[in-house]
N, C-alpha and C positions, 0 to 999 in steps of 0.2 A: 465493643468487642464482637456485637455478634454480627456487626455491618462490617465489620474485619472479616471475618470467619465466611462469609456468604461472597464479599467481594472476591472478582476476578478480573484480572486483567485482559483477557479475551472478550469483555462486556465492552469495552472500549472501538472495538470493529463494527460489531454489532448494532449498537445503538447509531454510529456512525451512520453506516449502510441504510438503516430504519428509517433514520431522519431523513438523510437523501431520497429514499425512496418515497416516501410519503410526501414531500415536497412537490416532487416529480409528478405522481398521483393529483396531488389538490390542483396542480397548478393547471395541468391537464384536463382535469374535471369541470375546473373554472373556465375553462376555453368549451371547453366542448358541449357540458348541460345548461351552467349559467349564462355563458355569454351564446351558446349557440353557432360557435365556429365563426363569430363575426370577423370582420377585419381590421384590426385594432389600428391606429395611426401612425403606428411605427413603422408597420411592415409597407413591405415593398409593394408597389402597383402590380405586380407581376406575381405575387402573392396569397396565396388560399390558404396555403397552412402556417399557426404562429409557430413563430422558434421560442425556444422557451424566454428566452430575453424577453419577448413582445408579450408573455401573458405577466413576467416577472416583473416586468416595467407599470404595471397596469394598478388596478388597487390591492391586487395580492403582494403587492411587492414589501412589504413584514413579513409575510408569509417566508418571500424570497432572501431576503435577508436574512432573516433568525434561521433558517434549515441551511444556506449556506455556511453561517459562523459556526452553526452545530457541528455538521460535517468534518466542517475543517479543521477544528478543535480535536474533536473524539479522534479522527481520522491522524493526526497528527499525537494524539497522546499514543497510541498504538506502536506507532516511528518509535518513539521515545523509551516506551515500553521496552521493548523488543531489546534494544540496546543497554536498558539499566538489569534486565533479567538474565542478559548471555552474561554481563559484565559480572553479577554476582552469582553466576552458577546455578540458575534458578531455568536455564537453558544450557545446551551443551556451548563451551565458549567457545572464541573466537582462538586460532594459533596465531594467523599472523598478524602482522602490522596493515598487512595488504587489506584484508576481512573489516577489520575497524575503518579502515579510512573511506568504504566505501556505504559501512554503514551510518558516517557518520555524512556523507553527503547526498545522500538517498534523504535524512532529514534536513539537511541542509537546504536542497530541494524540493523536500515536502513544506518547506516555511515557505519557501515561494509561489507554490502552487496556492497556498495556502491563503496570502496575501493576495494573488490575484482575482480568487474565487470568490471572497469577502469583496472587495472593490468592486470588482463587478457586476454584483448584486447591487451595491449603492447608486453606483453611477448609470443611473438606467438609459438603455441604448438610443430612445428617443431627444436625450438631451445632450449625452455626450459620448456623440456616436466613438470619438477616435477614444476616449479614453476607455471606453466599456472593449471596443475590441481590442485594446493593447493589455486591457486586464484579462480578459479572455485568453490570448495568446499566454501571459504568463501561467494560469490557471494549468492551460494543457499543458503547455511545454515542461511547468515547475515539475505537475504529476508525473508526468510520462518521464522525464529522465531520471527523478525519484526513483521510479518502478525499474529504471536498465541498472543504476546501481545495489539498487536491494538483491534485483534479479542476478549481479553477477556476484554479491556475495554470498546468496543460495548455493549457487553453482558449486562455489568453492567448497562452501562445508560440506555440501551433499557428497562431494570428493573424497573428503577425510573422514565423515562418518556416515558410512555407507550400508549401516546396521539403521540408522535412522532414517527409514523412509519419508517419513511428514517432510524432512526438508528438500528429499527431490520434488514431491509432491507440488510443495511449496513454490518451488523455482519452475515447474513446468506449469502452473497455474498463472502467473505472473509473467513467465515468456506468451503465453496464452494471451493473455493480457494487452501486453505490448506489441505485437503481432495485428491484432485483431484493431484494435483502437487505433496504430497509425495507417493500416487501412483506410479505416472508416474516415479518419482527419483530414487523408491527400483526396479521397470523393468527394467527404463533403467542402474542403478548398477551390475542389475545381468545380463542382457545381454551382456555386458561388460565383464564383469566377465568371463563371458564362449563364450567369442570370438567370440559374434553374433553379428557385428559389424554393420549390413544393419539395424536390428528391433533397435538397440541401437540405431542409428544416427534419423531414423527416429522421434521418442520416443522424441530426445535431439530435434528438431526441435519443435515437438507437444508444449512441456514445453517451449519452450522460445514463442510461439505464444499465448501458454495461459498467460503466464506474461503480456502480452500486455492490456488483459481484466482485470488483476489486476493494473494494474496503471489508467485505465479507470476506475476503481471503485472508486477512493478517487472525483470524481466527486459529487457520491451522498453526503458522509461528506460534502463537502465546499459549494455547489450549495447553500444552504438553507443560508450564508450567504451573500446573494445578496439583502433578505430581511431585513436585519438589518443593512443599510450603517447609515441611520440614526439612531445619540445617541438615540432620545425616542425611538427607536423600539427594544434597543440592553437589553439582558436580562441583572437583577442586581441581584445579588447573594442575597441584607438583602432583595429582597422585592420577591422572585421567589422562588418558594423550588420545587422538582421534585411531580407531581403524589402520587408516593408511598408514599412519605413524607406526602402530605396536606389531601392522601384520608380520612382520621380521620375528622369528623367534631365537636369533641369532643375537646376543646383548652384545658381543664383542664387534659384529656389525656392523649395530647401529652406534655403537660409541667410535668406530674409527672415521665416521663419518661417511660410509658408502648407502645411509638410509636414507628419508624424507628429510630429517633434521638434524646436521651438526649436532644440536644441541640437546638432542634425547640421549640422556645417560643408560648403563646396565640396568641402575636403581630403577628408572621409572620405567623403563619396560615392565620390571617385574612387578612394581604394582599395578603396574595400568592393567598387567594379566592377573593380574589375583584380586583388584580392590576395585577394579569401575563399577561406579553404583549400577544400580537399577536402569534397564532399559523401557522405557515407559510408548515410546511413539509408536 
């Protein structure tokens, strides 16, 4: 009970992020104090600086592995989180059909990020060049389209509840996000590309340090349900309608059908003005 009572679900980004980063750290460290910036046999002739593949392939590569499975795990329980918390009211919920189906393939695509980030910590780049960069590619691509769908169902609710800042927040941290990282992904491609292998690796360093601040960010989603352990504080879908729904204070209005929703009655206008819980964010 009292590992009940301390647990949070915001702990799950968190440790995510920690793990990542410290990975990132040792692996770094290992290149730079123990091996002394050597030139490991994977990297290219044309090559000074490792990418992390090339230190991750090396005898750190437990290291490499265990901090990637971390990751992707915590980082994916967060996904998960997130959706069983709006679903039980424990966050402000979803109105539409639209909101769900995007939260549901945001993790949809985080299993695949998720699956390629894992792989390609095993299949080290030295031995199986094609399959560590086609793991690679799924790793980014899984993330990064994860992040355009979470990112458009921010957008939405920050729409309807417009009293809860954390979730524009939310959504302009994450467009931040995905802005920034496919930047850095078409430099460092074409850097690659034409054999500039020192700006590329660096580049491939940058991008994996900013993922770090994107798993730190599923913080602000979940933090706000700390205020709704208890049932009466947790929102109920017949008695709560979003902002944009209830700004009408017209019930005849909204029930003729000229509001946000067909479907919002007199009735729950009027609770949604007299009984929405607690505004906590």
């Amino acid at each position: 009970m009292a590992v009940k009572r301390i647990f949070s679900y915001w702990w799950f980004p968190i440790i995510s992020g920690l793990v990542w980063l410290g990975m990132l750290l040792g692996l770094l460290l290992e290149w730079l104090v123990n091996q002394h910036g050597r030139r490991y046999d994977t990297m290219s002739q044309s090559a000074d600086i490792a990418y992390i593949s090339n230190v991750g392939a090396d005898r750190l590569q437990p290291l490499f592995i265990v901090g990637c499975v971390l990751t992707s795990i915590f980082l994916d329980l967060a996904f998960f989180s997130e959706r069983l918390l709006r679903h039980n009211g424990r966050l402000v919920p979803n109105v539409s059909m639209g909101e769900k189906i995007l939260s549901i393939l945001s993790m949809v695509f985080a299993i695949v990020g998720t699956v390629g980030l894992i792989c390609l910590s095993i299949f080290r780049t030295g031995q199986y060049k094609f399959l560590h960069n086609m793991f690679l590619g799924l790793f980014i691509g899984g993330y990064l389209i994860s992040a355009v769908f979470i990112c458009s169902e921010y957008q939405r609710l920050g729409k309807k509840y417009r009293e809860h800042r954390m979730l524009r927040l939310s959504f302009w941290v994450k467009l931040i996000f995905i802005l920034v990282e496919l930047a850095l992904i078409i430099a460092f491609g074409v850097l690659s590309r034409v054999d500039r292998r020192n700006p590329a690796a660096v580049i491939e360093w940058v991008i994996a340090l900013i993922f770090t601040f994107y798993a730190f960010s599923f913080v602000i989603d979940l933090y706000p349900a700390v205020r709704t352990k208890s049932p009466e504080t947790r929102y109920q879908k017949s008695s709560y309608i979003p902002s944009a729904l209830s700004a009408s204070t017209n019930p005849e209005e909204v029930s003729s059908g000229n509001g946000s929703d067909s479907n919002i009655y007199p009735r729950d206008v009027e609770m949604a003005q007299s009984g929405a819980p607690p505004r906590h964010f």
